[in-house]
Each structure stands twice: as C-alpha cells, then as structure tokens.
N, C-alpha and C positions, 0 to 999 in steps of 0.2 A: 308017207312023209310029205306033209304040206308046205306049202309059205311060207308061211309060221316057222315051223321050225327052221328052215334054210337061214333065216332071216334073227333066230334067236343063238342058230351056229355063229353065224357071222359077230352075232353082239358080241358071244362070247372072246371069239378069237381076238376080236378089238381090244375088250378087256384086259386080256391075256398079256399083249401088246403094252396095254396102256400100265400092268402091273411089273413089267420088266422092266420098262423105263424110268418108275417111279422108284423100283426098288435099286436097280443103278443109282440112281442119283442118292437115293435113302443112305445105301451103303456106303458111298464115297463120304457124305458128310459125314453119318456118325462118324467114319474113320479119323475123318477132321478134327471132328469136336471133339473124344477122346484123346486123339493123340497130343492137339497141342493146344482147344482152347480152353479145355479143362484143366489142366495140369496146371496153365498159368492163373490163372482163377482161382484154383486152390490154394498157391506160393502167395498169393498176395493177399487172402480172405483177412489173416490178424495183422497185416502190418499194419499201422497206425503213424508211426514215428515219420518226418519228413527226411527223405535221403533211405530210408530202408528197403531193402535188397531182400528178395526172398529166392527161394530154390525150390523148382518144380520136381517133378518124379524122375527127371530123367539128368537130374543134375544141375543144370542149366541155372542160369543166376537171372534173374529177372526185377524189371525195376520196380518198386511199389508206390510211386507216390504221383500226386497232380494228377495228368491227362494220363499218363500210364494206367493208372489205377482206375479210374473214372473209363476210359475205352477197355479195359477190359472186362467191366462190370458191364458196359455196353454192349460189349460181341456176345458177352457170357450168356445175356440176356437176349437177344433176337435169337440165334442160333437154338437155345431151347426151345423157343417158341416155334424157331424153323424144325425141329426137331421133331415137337409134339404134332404140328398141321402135318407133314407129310406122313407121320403115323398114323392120323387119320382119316388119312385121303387112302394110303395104304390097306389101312383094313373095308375101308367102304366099298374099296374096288374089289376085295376078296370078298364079302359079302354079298353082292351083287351080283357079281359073278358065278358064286356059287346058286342063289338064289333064280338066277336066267338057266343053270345049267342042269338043274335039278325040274324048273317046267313050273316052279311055283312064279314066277313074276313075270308078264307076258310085256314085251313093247306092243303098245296099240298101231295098229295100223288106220293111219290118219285118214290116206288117199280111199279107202272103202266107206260107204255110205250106205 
C-alpha cells in the first residue's frame, strides 16, 4: 500500500462527506418543492381571469393573479433550476467517487518531479 493509495482513501472519504451533505440539502429541498412550491404552481397554471383563486392539492385556496402569479412562476422557475444543478453535482460526485475508488482515475501528485 503506497502514497497513492492512502491519499486516493482520503479523496474518497472527502467525497463521501461532500455526498452526505449535498444529499441533505438535496432532500430537504425536493421535500420543499414538492410539498408546497409545486402544488401552488399547479393551482394557478389555467387561471387567467383577474381576482381568480385556485386550489392546490392539499386544499388550500391560493391567489392567482398580478405579482402572485408572476412570483410564483418565479420560485417555480429557479427552484427547478436549483433542483436540476444539485442533481448534477449529485451524480458527478457519485461518479467520481466511484471512479477514484475502483483505481481507474488517479489525483496527480503535484509536489513529485
């Protein structure tokens, strides 16, 4: 057991780390975005009329019109977005990971000449 490897242990473990806490935060949001900034999204997707009131999944009455309507096409919008970057930060760190821990992809050691 060389350098090398002590030193592609450690990548991994980092990784390991850096995959717990990506996926905390992953799961809290989706939890988010399903539970309440979806539902309201969908309650207001056909309203049209000014004063219109829609009903999400869980009951709730929600308002559909002006800045209402308009921020929650806003939230709907980043939060996907946030949604879609952390699933691919997600898998690249699973990839990697796997990749450093299988011996196929080595970190160079800089400090050797």
């Amino acid at each position: 057991m060389g350098a090398g490897a002590i030193k592609d242990k450690v990548g991994v473990n980092i990784l390991k780390v850096a995959q717990v806490i990506v996926g905390g935060i992953y799961i809290l949001f989706i939890l988010l975005y399903l539970g309440l900034i979806v539902p309201e999204y969908l309650a207001c997707i056909n309203c049209d009329t000014e004063g219109a009131m829609g009903t999400n999944i869980w009951g709730d009455s929600v308002q559909c019109f002006g800045d209402s309507k308009a921020f929650g096409q806003v939230m709907f919008d980043v939060s996907t977005m946030t949604i879609v970057g952390l699933s691919v930060v997600l898998i690249l760190l699973f990839l990697w990971r796997n990749l450093i821990s299988r011996g196929e992809f080595r970190i160079k050691d800089s400090s050797k000449k």
